[in-house]
C-alpha positions as a Markdown table, in Angstrom:
| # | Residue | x | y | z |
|---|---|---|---|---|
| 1 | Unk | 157.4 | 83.0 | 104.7 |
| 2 | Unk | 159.5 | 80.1 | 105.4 |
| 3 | Unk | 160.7 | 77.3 | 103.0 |
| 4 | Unk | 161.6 | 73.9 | 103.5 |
| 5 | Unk | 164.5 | 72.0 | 102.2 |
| 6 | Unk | 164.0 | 68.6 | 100.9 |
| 7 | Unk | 167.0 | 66.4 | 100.5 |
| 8 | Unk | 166.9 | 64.7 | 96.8 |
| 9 | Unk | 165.7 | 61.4 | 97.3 |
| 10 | Unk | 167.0 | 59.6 | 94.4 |
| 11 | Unk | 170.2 | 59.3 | 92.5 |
| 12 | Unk | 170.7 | 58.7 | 89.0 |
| 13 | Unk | 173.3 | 55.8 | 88.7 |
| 14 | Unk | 175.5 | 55.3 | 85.3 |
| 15 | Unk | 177.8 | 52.4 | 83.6 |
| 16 | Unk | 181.2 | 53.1 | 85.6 |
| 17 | Unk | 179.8 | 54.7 | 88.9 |
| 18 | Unk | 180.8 | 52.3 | 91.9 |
| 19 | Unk | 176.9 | 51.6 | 92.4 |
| 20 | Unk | 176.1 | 50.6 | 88.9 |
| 21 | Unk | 176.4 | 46.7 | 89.6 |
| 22 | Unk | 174.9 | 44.9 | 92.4 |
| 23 | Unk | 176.6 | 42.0 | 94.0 |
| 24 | Unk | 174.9 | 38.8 | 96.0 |
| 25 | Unk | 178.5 | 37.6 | 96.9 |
| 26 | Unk | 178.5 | 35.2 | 93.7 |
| 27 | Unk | 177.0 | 36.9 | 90.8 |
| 28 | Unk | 177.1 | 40.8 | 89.8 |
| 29 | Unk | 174.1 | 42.4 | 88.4 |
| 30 | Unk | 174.0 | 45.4 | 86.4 |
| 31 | Unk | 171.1 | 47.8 | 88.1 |
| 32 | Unk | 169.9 | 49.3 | 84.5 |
| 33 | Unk | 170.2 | 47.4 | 81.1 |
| 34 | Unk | 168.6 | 47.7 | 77.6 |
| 35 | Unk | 166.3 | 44.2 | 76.3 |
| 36 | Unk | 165.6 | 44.2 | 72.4 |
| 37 | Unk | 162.5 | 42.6 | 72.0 |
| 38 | Unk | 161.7 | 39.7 | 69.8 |
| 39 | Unk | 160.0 | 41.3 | 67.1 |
| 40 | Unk | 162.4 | 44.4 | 66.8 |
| 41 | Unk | 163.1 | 44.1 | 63.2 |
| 42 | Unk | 167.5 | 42.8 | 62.2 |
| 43 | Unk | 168.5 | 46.5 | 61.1 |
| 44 | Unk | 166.9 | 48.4 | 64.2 |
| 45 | Unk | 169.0 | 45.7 | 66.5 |
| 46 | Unk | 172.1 | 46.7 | 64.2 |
| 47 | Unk | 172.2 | 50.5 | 64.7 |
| 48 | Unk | 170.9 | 49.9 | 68.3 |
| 49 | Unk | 173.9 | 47.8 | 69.1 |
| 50 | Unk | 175.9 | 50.3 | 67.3 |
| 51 | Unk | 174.6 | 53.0 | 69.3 |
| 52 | Unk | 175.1 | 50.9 | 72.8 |
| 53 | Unk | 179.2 | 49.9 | 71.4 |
| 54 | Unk | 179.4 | 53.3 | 70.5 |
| 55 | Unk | 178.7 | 54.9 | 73.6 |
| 56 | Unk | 175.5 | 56.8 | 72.5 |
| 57 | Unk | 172.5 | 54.6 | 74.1 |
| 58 | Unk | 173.3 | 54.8 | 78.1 |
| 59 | Unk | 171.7 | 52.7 | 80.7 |
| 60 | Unk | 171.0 | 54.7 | 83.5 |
| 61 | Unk | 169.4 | 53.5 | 86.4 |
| 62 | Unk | 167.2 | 55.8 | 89.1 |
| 63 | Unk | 167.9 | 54.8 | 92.7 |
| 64 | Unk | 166.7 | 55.8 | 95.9 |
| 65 | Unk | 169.4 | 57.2 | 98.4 |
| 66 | Unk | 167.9 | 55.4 | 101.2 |
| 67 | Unk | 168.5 | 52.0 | 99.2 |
| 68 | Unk | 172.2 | 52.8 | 98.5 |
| 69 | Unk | 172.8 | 54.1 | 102.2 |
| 70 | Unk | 171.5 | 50.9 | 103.5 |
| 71 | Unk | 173.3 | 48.9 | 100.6 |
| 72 | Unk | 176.8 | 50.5 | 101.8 |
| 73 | Unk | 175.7 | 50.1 | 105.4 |
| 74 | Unk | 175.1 | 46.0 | 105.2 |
| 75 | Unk | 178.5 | 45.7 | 104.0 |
């Protein structure tokens, strides 16, 4: 029997972590973010809000390896 070891493909990339924000040499971008929509109700945006100030709600953003490696590589 033989197994076969596959590298993890993907990363998972947090607020903080030196690939959270991309950069186009004039703006920086934030990979992951959180959009309210329009007709989310005033209190639901309040203890969202709370929740992102707080720490709580977390934007985390699922990357491929091979698009980092080449994103550190073009630099």
């Amino acid at each position: 029997m033989t197994f076969t070891y596959i590298e993890n493909q993907f990363k998972k990339v947090r607020p903080g972590d030196e690939q959270f924000n991309m950069n186009d040499g004039v703006q920086i971008i934030p990979r992951a973010s959180i959009e309210i929509g329009q007709g989310c109700p005033e209190y639901f945006k309040t203890i969202i809000a709370k929740a992102y100030n707080e720490g709580w709600l977390i934007p985390i953003a699922t990357v491929k390896t091979k698009e980092l490696f080449w994103e550190e590589f073009s630099k």
